[in-house]
N, CA, C and O atoms as a Tripos MOL2 file, in Angstrom:
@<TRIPOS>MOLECULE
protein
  236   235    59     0     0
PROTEIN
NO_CHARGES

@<TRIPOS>ATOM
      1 N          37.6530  -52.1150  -11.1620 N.3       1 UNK1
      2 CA         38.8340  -52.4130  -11.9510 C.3       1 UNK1
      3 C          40.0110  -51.5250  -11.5480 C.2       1 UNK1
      4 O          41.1630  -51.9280  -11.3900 O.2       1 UNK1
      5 N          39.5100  -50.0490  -11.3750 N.am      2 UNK2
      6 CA         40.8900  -49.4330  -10.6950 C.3       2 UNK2
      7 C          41.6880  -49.7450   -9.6560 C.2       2 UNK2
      8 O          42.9110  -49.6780   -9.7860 O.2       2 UNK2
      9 N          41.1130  -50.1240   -8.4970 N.am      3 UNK3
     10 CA         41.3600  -50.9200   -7.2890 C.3       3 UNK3
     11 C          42.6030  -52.0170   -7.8120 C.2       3 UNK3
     12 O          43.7800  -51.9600   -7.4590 O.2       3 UNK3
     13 N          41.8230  -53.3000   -9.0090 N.am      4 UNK4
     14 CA         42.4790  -54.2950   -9.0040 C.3       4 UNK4
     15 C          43.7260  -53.5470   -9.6400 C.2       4 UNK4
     16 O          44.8730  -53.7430   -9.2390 O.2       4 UNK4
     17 N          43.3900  -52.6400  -10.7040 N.am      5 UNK5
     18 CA         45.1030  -51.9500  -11.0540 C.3       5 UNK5
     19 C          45.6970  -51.8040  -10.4240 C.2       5 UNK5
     20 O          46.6980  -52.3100  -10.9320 O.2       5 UNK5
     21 N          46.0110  -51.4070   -9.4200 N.am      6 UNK6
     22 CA         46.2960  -50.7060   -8.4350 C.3       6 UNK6
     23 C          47.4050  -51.6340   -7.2600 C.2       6 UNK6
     24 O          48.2530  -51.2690   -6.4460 O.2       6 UNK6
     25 N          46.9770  -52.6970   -7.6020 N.am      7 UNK7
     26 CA         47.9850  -53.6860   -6.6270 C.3       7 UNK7
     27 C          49.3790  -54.1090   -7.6120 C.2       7 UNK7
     28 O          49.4570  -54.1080   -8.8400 O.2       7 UNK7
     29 N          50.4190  -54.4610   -6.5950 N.am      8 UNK8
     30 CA         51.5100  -55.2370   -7.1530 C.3       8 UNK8
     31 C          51.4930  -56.6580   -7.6020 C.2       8 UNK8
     32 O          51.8230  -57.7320   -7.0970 O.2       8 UNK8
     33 N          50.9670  -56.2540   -8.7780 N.am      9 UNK9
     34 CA         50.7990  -57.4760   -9.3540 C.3       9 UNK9
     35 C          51.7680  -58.6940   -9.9400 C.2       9 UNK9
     36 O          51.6630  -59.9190   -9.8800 O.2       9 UNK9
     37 N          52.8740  -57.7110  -10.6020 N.am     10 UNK10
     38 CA         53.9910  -58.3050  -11.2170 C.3      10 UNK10
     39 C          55.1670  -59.0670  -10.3190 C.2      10 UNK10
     40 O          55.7910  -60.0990  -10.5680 O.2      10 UNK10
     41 N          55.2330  -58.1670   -9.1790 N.am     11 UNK11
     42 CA         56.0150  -58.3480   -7.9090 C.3      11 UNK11
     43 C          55.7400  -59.9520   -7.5770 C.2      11 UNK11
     44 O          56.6040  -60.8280   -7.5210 O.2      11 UNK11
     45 N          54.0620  -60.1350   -7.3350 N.am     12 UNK12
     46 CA         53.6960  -61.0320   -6.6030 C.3      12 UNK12
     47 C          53.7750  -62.0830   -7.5650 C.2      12 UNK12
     48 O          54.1860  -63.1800   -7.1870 O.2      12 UNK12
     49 N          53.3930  -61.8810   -8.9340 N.am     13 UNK13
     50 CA         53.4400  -63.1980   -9.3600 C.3      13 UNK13
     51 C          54.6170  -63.4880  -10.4040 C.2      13 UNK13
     52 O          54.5140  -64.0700  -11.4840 O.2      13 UNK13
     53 N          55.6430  -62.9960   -9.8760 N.am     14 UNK14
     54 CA         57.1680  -63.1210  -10.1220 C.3      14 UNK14
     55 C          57.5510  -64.1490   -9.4230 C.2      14 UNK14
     56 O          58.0150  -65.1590   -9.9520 O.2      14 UNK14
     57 N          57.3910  -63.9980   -8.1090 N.am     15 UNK15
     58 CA         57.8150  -64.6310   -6.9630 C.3      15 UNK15
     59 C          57.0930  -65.9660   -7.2000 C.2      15 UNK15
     60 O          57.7620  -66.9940   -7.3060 O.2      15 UNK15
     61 N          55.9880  -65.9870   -7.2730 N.am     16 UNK16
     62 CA         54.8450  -67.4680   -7.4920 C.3      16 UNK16
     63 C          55.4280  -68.6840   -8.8640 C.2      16 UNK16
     64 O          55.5680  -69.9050   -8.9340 O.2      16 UNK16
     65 N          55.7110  -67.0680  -10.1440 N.am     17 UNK17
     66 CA         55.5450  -68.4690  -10.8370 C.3      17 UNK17
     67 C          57.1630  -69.0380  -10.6350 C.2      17 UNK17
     68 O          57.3390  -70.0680  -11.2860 O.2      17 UNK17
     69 N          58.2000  -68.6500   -9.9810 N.am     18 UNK18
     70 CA         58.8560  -69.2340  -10.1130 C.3      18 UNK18
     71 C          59.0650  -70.1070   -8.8220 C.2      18 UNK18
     72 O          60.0870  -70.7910   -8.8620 O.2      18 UNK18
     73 N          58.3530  -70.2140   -7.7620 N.am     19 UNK19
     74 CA         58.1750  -71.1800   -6.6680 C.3      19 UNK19
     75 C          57.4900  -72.6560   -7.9010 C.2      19 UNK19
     76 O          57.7790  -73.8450   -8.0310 O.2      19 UNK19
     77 N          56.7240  -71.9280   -8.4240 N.am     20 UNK20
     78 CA         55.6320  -72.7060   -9.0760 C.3      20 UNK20
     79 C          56.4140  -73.9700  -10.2130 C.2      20 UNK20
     80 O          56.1260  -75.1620  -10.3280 O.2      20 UNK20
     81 N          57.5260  -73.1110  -10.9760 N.am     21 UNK21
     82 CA         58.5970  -73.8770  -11.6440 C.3      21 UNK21
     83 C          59.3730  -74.7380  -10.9180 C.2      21 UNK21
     84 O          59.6380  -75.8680  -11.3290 O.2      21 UNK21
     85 N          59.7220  -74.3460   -9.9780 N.am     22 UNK22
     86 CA         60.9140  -75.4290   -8.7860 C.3      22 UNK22
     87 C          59.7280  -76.0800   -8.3380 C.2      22 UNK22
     88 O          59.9200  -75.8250   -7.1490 O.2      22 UNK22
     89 N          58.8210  -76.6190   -8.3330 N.am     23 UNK23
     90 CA         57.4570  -77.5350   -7.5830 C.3      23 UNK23
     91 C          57.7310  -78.3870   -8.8700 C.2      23 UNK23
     92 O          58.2470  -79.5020   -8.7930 O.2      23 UNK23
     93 N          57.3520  -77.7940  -10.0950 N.am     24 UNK24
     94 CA         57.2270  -78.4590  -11.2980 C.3      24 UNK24
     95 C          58.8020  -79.4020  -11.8040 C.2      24 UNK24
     96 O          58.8560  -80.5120  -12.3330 O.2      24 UNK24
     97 N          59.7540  -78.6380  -11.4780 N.am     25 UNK25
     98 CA         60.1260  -79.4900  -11.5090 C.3      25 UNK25
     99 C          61.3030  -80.1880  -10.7300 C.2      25 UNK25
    100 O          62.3800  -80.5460  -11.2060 O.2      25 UNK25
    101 N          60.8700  -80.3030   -9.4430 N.am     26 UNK26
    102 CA         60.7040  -81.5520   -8.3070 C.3      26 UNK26
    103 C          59.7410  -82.5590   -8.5330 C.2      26 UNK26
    104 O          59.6010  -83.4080   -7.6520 O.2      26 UNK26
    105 N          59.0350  -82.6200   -9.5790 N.am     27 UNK27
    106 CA         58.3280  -83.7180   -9.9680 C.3      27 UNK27
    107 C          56.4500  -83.1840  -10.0700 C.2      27 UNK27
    108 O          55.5350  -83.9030  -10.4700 O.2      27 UNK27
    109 N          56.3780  -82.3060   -9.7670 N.am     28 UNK28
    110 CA         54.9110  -81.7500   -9.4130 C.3      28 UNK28
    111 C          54.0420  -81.9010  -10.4480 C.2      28 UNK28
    112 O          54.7450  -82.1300  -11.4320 O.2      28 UNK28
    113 N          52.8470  -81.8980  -10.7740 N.am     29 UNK29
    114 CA         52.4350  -81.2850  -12.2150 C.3      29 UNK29
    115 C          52.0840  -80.3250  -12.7040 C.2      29 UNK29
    116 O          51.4020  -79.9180  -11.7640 O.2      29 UNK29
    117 N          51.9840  -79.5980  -13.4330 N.am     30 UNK30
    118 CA         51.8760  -78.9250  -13.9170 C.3      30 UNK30
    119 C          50.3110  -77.8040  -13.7720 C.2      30 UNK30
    120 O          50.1710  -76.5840  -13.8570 O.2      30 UNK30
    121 N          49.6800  -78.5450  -13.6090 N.am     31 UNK31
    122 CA         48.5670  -77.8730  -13.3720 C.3      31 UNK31
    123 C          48.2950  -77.6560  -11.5470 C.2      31 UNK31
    124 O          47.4300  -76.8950  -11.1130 O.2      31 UNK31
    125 N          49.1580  -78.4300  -10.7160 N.am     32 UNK32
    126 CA         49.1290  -78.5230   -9.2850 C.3      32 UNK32
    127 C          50.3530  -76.9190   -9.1440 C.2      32 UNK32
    128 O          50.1570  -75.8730   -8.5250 O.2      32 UNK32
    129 N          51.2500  -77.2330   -9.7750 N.am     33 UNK33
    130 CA         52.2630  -76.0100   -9.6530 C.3      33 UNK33
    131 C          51.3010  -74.6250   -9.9260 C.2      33 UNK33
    132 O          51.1640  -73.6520   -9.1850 O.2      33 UNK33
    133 N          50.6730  -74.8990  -11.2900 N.am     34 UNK34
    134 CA         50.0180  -73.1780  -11.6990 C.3      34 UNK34
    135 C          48.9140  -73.1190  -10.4610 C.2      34 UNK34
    136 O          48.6840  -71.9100  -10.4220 O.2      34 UNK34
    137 N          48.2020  -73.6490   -9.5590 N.am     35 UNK35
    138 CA         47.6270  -73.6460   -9.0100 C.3      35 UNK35
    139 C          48.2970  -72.8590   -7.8690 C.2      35 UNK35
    140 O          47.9190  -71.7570   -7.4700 O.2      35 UNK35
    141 N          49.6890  -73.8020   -7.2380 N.am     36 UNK36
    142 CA         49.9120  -73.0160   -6.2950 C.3      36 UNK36
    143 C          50.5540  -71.6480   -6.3140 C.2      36 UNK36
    144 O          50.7440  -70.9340   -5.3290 O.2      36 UNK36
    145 N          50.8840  -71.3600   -7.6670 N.am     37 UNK37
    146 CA         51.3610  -70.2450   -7.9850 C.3      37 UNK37
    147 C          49.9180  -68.9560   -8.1860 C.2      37 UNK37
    148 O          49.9810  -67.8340   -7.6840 O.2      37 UNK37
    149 N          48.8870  -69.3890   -8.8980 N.am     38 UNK38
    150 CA         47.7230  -68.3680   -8.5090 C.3      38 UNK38
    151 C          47.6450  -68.3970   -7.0800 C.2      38 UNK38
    152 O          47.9330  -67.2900   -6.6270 O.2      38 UNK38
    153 N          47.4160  -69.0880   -6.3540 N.am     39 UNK39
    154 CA         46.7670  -68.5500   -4.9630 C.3      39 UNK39
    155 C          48.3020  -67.7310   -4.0900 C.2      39 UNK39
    156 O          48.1820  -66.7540   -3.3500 O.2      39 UNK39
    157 N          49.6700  -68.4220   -4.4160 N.am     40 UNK40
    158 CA         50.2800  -67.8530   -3.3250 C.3      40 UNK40
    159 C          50.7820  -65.9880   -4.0950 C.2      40 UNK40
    160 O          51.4450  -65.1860   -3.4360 O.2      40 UNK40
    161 N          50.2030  -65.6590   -5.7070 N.am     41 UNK41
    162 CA         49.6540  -64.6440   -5.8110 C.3      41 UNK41
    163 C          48.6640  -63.7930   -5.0580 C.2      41 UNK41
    164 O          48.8710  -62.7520   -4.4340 O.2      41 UNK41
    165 N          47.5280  -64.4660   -5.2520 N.am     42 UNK42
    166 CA         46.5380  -63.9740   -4.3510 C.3      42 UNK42
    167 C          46.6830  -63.4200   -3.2570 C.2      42 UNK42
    168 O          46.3570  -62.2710   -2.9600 O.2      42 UNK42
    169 N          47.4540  -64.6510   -2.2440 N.am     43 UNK43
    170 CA         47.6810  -64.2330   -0.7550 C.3      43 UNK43
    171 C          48.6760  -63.4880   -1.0900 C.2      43 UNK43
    172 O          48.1440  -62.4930   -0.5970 O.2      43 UNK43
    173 N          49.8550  -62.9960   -1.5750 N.am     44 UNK44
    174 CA         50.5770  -62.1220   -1.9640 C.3      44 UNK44
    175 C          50.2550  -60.6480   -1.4820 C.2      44 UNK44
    176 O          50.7990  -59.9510   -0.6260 O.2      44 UNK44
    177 N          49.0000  -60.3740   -2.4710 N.am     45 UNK45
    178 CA         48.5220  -59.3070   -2.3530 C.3      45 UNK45
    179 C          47.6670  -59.1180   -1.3160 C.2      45 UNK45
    180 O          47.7710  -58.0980   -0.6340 O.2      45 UNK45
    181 N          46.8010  -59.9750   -1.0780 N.am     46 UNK46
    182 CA         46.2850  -59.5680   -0.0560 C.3      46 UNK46
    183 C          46.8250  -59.0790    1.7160 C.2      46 UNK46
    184 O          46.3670  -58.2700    2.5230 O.2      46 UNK46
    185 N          48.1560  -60.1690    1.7540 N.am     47 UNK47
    186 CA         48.7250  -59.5910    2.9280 C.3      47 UNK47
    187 C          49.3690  -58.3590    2.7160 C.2      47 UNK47
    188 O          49.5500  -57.5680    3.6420 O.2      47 UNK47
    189 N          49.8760  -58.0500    1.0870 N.am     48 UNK48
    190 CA         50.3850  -56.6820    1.3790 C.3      48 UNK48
    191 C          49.3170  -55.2630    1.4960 C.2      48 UNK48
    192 O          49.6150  -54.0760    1.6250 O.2      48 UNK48
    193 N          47.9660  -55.9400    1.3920 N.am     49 UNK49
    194 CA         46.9520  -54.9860    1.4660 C.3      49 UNK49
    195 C          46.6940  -55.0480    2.8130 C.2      49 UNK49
    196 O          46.5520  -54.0010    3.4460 O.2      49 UNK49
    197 N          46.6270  -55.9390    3.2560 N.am     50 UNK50
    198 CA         46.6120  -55.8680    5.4620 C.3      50 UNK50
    199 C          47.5950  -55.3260    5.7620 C.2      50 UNK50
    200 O          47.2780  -54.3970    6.5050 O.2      50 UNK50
    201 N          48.9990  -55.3700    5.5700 N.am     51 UNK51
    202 CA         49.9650  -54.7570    5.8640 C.3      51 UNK51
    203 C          50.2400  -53.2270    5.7880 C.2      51 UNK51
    204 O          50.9140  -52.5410    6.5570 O.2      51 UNK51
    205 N          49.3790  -52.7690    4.3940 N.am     52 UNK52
    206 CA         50.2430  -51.6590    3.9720 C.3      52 UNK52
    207 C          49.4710  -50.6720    4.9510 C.2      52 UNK52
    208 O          48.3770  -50.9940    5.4160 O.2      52 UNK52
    209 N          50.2550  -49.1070    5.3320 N.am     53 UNK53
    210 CA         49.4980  -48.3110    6.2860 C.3      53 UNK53
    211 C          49.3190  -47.2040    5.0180 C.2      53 UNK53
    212 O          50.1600  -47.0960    4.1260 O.2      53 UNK53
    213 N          48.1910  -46.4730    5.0840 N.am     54 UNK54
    214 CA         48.4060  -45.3400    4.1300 C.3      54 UNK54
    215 C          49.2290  -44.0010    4.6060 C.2      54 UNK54
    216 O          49.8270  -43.2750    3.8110 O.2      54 UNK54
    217 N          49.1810  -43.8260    5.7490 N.am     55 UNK55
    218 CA         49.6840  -42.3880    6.3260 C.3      55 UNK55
    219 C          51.2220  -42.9490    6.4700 C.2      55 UNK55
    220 O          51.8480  -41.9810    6.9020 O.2      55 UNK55
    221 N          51.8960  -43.7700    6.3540 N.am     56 UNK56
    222 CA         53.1800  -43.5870    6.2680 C.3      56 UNK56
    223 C          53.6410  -45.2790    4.9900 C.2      56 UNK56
    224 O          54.1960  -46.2240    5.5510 O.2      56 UNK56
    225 N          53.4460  -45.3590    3.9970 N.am     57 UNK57
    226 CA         53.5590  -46.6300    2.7690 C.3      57 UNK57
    227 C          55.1440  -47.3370    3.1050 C.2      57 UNK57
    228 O          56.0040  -46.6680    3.6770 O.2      57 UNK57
    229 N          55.3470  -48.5090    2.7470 N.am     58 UNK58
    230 CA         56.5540  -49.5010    2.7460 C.3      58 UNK58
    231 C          57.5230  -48.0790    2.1700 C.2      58 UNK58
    232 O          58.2170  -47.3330    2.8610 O.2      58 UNK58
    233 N          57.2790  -48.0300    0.6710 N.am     59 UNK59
    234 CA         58.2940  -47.4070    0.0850 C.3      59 UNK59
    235 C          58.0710  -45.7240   -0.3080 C.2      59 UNK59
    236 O          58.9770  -45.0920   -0.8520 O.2      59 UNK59
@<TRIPOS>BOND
     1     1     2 1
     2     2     3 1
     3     3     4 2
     4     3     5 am
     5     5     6 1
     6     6     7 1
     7     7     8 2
     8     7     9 am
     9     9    10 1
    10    10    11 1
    11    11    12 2
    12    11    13 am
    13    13    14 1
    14    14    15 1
    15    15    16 2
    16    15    17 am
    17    17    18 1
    18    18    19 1
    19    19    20 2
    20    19    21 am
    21    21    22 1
    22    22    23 1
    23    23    24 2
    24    23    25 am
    25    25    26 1
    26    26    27 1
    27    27    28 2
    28    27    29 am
    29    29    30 1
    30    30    31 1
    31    31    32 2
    32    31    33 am
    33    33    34 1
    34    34    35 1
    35    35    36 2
    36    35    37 am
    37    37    38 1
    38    38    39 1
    39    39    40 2
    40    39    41 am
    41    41    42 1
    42    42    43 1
    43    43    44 2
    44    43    45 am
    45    45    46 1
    46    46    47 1
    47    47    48 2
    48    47    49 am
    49    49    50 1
    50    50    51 1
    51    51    52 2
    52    51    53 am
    53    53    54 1
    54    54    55 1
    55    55    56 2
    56    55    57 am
    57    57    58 1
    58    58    59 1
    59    59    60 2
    60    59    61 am
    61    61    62 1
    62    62    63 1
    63    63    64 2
    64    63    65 am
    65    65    66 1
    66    66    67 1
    67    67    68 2
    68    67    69 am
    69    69    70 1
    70    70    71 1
    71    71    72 2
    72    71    73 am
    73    73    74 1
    74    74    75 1
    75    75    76 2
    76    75    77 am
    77    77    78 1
    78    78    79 1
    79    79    80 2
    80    79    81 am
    81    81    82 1
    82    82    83 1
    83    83    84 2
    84    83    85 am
    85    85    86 1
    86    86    87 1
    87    87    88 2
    88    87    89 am
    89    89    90 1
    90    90    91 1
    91    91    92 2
    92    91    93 am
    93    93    94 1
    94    94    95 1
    95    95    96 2
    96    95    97 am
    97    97    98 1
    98    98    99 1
    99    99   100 2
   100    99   101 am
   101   101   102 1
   102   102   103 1
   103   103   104 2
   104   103   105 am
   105   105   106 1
   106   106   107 1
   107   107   108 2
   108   107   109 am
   109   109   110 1
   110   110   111 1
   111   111   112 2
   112   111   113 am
   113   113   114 1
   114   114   115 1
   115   115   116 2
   116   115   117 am
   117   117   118 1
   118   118   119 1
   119   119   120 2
   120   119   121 am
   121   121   122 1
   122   122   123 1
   123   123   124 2
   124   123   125 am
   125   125   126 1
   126   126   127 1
   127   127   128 2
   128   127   129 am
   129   129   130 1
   130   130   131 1
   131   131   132 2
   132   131   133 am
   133   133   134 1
   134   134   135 1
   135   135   136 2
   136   135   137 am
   137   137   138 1
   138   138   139 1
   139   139   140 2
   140   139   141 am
   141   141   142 1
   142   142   143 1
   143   143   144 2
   144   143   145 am
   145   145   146 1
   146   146   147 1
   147   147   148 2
   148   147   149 am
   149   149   150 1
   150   150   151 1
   151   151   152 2
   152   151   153 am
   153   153   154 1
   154   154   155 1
   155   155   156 2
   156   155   157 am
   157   157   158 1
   158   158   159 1
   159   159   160 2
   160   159   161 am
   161   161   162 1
   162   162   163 1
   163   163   164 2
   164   163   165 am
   165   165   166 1
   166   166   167 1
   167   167   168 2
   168   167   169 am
   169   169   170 1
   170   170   171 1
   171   171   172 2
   172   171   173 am
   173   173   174 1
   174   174   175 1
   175   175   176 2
   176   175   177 am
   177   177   178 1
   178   178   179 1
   179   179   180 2
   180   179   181 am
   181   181   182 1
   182   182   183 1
   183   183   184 2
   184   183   185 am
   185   185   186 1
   186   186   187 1
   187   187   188 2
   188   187   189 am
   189   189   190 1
   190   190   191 1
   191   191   192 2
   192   191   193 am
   193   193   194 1
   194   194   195 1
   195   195   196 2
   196   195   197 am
   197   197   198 1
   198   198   199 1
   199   199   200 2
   200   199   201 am
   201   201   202 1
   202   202   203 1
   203   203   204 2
   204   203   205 am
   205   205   206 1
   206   206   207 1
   207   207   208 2
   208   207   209 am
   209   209   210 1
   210   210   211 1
   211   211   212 2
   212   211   213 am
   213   213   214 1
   214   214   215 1
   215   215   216 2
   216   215   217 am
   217   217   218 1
   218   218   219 1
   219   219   220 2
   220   219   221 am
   221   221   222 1
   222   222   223 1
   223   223   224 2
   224   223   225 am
   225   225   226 1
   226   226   227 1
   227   227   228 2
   228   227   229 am
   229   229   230 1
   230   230   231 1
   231   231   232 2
   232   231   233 am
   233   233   234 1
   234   234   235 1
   235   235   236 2
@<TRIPOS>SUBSTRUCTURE
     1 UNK1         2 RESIDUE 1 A UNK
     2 UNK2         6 RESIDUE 1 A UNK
     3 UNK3        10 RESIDUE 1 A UNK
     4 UNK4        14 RESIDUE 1 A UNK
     5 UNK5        18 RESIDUE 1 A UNK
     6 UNK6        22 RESIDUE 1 A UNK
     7 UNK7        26 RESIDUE 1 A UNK
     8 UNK8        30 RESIDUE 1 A UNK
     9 UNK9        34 RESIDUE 1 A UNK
    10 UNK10       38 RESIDUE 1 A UNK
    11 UNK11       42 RESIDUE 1 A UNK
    12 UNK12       46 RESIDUE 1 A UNK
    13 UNK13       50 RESIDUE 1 A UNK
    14 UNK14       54 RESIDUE 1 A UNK
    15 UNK15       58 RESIDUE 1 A UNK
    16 UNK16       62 RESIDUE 1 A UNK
    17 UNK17       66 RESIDUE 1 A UNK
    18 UNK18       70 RESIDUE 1 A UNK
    19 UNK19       74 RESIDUE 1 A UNK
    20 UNK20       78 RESIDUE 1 A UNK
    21 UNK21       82 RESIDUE 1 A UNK
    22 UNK22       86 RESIDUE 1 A UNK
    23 UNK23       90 RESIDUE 1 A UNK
    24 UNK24       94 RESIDUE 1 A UNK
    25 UNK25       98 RESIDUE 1 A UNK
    26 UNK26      102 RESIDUE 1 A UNK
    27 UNK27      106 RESIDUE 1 A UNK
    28 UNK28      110 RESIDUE 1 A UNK
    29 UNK29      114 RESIDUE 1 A UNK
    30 UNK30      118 RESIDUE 1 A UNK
    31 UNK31      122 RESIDUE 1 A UNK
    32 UNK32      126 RESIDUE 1 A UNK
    33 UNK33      130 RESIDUE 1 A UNK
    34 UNK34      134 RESIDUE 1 A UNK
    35 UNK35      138 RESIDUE 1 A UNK
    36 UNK36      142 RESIDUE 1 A UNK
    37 UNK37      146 RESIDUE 1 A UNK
    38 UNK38      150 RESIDUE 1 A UNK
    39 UNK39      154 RESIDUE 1 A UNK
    40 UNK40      158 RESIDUE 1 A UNK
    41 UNK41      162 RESIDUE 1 A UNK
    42 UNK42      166 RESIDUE 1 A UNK
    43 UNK43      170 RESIDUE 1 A UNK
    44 UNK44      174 RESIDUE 1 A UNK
    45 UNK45      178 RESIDUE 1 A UNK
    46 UNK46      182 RESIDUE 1 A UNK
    47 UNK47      186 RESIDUE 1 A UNK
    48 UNK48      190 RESIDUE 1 A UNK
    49 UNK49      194 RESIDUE 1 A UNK
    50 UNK50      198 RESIDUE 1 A UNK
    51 UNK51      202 RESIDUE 1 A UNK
    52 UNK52      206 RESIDUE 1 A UNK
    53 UNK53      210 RESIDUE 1 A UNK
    54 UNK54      214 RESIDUE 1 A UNK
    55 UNK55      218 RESIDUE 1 A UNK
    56 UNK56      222 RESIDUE 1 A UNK
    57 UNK57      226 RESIDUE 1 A UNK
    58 UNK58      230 RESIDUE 1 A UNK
    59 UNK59      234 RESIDUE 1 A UNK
């Protein structure tokens, strides 16, 4: 559980749910939008966990 604390969580799914709203409404549904908004969370974090270096961090 510390681990999962530990990521940018809010960052990532800031960005999602509001991709997720402009899908929804371009006509999408609703449950297809929250969908793509969890996973492009997911991948969110996970590329910033491939990305990040520890001996020198983004910020």
């Amino acid at each position: 559980m510390r681990k999962m604390a530990s990521y940018d969580w809010l960052s990532s799914g800031t960005g999602a749910v509001l991709c997720a709203g402009f899908f929804h409404w371009r006509g999408q549904s609703v449950g297809t939008a929250l969908g793509v908004a969890c996973v492009a969370t997911i991948a969110s974090v996970v590329i910033e966990e491939l990305l990040e270096d520890r001996d020198q961090p983004w910020v």
